[in-house]
C-alpha positions in Angstrom: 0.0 0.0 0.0 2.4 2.3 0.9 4.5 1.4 -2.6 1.8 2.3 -4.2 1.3 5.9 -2.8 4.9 6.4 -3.2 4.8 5.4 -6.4 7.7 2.9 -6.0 7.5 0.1 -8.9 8.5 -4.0 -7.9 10.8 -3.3 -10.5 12.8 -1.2 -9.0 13.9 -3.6 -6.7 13.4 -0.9 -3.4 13.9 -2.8 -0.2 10.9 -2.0 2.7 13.4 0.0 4.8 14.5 2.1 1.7 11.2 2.6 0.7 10.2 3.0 4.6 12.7 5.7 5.0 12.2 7.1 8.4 8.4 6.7 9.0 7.0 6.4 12.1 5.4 2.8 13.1 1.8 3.0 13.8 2.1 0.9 17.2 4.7 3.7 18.4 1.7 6.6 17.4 -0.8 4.4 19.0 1.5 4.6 22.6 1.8 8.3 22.8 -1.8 8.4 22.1 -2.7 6.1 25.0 0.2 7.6 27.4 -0.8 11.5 26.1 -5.1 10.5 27.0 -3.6 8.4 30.5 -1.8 11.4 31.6 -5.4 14.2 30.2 -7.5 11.9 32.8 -5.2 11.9 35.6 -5.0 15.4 35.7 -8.5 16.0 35.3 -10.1 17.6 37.7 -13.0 15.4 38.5 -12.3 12.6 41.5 -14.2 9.5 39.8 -11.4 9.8 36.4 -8.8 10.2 38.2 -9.1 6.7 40.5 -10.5 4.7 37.7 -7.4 4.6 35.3 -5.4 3.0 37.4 -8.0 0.9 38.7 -7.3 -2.8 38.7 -9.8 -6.0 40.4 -8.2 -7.8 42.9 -10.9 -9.9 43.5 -12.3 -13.5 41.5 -11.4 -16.3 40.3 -8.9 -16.3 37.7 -9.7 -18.0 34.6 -7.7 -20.2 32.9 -5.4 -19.3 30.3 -3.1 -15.8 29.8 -4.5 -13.4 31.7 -6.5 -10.1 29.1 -4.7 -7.7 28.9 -5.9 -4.3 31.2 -5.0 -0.4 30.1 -2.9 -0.1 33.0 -1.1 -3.4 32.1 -0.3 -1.8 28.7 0.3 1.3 30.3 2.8 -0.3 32.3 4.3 -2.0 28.9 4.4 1.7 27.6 6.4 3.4 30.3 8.3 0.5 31.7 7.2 1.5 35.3 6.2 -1.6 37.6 4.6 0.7 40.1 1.2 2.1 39.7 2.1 4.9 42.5 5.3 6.0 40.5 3.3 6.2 37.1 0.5 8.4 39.1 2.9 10.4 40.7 4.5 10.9 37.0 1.5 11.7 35.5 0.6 14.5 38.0 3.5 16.3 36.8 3.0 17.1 33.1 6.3 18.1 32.1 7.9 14.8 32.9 5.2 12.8 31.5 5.8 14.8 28.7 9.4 13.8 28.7 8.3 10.1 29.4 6.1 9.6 26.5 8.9 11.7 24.1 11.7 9.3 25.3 9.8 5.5 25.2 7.6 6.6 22.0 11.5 7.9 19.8 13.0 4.2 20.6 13.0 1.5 17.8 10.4 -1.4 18.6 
């Protein structure tokens, strides 16, 4: 798809980096999205936001199989913190979330 709105023939014999160049990956867009809203309803103002993001269940039965995957599970993927404290604490302060999402959404997958 993207050959074809670059206009890049087969028989040019273009490798996908080359024709790639320095694009951005949509999975790396999709986690500054998802960091950038986190850290919006945090910061809101309203009480009920603010404890429900980093909300998990600790109670049930656990089901067999791998466990689904939860937002703060893959918010904890995103910023590589273990600690849902830390990442709140983070969060509150918008300049270094700022600098958190700019630093783990520039790395290579």
């Amino acid at each position: 798809m993207l050959r074809m709105a670059l206009n890049v023939d087969w028989k040019q014999r273009q490798t996908n980096q080359e024709v790639d160049g320095n694009l951005s990956r949509a999975t790396m867009k999709i986690q500054e999205r998802r960091m950038r809203l986190a850290g919006d309803i945090h910061r809101h103002p309203e009480p009920v936001a603010n404890r429900m993001l980093l909300w998990e269940p600790i109670h049930g039965v656990r089901s067999r199989g791998r466990p689904a995957m939860t937002y703060v599970d893959s918010l904890r993927a995103d910023t590589g913190l273990n600690d849902t404290g830390e990442m709140g604490g983070l969060m509150a302060d918008r300049v270094l979330w700022r600098q958190r999402i700019n630093t783990r959404t520039l790395k290579p997958p």
